[in-house]
N, C-alpha and C positions, 0 to 999 in steps of 0.2 A: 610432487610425488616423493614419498620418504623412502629412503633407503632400502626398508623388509618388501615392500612392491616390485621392485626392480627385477629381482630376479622370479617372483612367478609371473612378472609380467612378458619375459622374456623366453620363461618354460611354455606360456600358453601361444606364444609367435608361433614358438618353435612347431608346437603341435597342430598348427593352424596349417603351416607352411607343410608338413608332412602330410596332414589331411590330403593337401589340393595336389601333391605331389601324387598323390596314390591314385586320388579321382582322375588324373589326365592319365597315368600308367593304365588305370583298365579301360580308361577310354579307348587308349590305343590300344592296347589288348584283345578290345571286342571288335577293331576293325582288321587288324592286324593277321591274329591267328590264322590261321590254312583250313581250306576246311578238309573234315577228313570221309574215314571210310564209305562210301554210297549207303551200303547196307544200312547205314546210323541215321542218313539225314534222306532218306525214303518212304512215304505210304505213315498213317498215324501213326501215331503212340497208343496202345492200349495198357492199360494195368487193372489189377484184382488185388484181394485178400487172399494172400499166400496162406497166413499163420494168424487165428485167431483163438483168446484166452482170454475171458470174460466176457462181460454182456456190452454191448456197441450197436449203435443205430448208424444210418446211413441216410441221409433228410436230402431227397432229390425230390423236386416239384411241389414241393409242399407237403410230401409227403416222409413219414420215417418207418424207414424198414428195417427189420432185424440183418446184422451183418452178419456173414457168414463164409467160412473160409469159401475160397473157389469164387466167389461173387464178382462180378464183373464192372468195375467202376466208369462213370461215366463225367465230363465235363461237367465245371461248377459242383459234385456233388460233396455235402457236408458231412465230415467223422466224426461222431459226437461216442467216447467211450466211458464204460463208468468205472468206477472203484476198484483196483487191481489189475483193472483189462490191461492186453499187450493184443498189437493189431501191427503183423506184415506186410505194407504194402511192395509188391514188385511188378515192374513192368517189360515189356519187351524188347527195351532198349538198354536195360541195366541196372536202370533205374530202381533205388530199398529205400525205404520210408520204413522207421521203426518208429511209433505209435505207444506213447505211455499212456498212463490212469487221467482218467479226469480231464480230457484232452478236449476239444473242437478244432477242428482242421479245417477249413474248406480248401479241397485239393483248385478250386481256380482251373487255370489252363496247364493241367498238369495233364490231362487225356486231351491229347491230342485232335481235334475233328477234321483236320486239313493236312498238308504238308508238315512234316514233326520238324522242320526247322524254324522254332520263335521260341521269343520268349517262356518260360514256365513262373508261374510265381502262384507261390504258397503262401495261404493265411492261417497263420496260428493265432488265433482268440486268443485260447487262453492253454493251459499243459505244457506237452515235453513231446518234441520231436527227433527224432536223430534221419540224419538226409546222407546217403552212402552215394554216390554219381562215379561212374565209369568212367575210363578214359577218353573212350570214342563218344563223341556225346553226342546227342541229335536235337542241341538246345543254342540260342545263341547265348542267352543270360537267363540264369536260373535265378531267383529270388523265395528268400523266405522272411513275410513281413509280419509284423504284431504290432497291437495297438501304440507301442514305441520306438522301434526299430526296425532296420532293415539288413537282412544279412546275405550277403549273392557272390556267386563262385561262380567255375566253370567246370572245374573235377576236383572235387573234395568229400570228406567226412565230418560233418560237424552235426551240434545239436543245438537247438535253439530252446529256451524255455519262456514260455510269456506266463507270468503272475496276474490272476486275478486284480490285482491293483493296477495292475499296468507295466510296469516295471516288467524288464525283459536282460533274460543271459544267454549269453553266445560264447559256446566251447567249440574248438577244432581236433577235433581223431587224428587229423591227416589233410596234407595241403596246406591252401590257404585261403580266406573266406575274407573280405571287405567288408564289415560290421559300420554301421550308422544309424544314426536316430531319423527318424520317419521324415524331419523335416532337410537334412541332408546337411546340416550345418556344424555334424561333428560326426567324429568316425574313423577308425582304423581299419591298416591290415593283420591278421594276428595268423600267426604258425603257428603248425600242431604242437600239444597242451597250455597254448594260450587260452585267456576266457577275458570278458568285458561283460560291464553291467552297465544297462541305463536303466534309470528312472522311468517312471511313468512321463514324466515331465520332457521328455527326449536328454536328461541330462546323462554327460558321459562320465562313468569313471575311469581311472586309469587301467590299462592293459597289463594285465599281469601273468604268471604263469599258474594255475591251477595247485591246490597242494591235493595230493591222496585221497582226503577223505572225501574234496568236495565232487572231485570224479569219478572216485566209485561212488557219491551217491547218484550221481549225474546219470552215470551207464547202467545204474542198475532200475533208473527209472526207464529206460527203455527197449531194457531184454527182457527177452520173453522169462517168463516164470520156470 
C-alpha cells in the first residue's frame, strides 16, 4: 500500500465507524424514547389535499382520479403531479407534505387503517418532496425511500429529491434526518442546512452544508406558487 492510500484509507474507517455509531444511536433511540401525548398515538391517521395548484392525479385501485383540494386520501394511494403543480398534503396528527412538479409519491402507510402508532414510510419514485413532522408524533419511524436512498427521522423538516436517473438528494430545514443508500451500507446523520447526494448506484457523496442558490432552488421547488 503507497503512501497517498493511507490516509483516504483511514478517512473511509473513519466514516464507516461513524455510520455504525449512528445506526446503534437510533437503534437506541427507537427503543428508548418515552412515548408521549394519548391524543397523538390514538384512533387512525387521516390526511387530504389541503392546497392544490396545478393539474395531479391520485392512482387508487387501478384507478386515476382528478385531485382536488378537500380530497380525502387513502392507504397505498399514488400522487402523480404535472408541470408546475404544488400539492398540500396535511394530516391530523400534524403531519405537511409539500408536493413539487413532476412528482410520484406513493403515500405507502402514511393513512393510517389501525392503531396510528407504526411505522410510516414514503416512496418517492421520482420529484421533490418536502416532509414537516410535529413534535408529538403518532409514528414510531418515519421513512422516506427512492429508488437510492433512505431518509428517516422522528421530528424534523427535510426534503428529499429523487432524479429520474436514480440518483437522490437529501436537505434538512430543521433537526435531524439519518440519510442512507437503499442497501444500508453507507449513510449519515446531517443537521439543519446540511444536504447529501447519492448516486443512482447507492454511492454516497460527502456531507456538506448547502450554499444559497442550491436551497432556494430546493424550496422553491416545493412552495406553493
Amino acid at each position: 500500500m503507497n503512501a497517498q492510500s493511507q490516509p483516504s484509507n483511514r478517512r473511509n474507517s473513519s466514516r464507516r465507524r461513524s455510520w455504525l455509531l449512528a445506526s446503534t444511536l437510533l437503534g437506541m433511540a427507537l427503543v428508548l424514547l418515552p412515548v408521549v401525548a394519548q391524543a397523538q398515538t390514538q384512533g387512525p391517521r387521516s390526511c387530504g389535499i389541503a392546497v392544490l395548484q396545478g393539474p395531479a392525479t391520485v392512482e387508487r385501485n387501478g384507478q386515476s382520479l382528478n385531485a382536488a383540494a378537500g380530497a380525502v386520501l387513502t392507504t397505498n394511494d399514488k400522487l402523480v403531479t404535472g408541470p408546475q403543480a404544488r400539492v398540500e398534503i396535511r394530516c391530523n396528527d400534524g403531519i405537511r407534505l409539500n408536493v413539487g412538479a413532476d412528482t410520484t409519491l406513493e403515500l405507502s402507510t402514511l393513512v393510517a387503517g389501525g392503531a396510528a402508532r407504526q411505522n410510516v414510510v414514503l416512496r418517492l419514485l421520482n420529484g421533490i418532496v418536502r416532509v414537516a413532522l410535529p413534535a408529538l408524533r403518532s409514528w414510531r419511524r418515519f421513512e422516506v425511500q427512492t429508488p437510492s436512498a433512505v431518509a428517516s427521522v422522528r421530528a424534523t423538516d427535510w426534503i428529499v429529491q429523487a432524479e429520474k436517473s436514480g440518483a437522490t438528494a437529501v436537505f434538512v430545514v430543521e433537526g435531524q434526518v439519518l440519510a442512507s443508500n437503499r442497501a444500508g451500507s453507507e449513510g449519515a446523520f446531517l443537521q439543519a442546512g446540511e444536504g447529501i447526494d447519492f448516486r443512482a448506484d447507492g454511492g454516497m457523496a460527502a456531507t456538506i452544508r448547502w450554499g444559497e442558490a442550491r436551497v432556494k432552488r430546493t424550496m422553491d421547488a416545493v412552495m406553493p406558487r
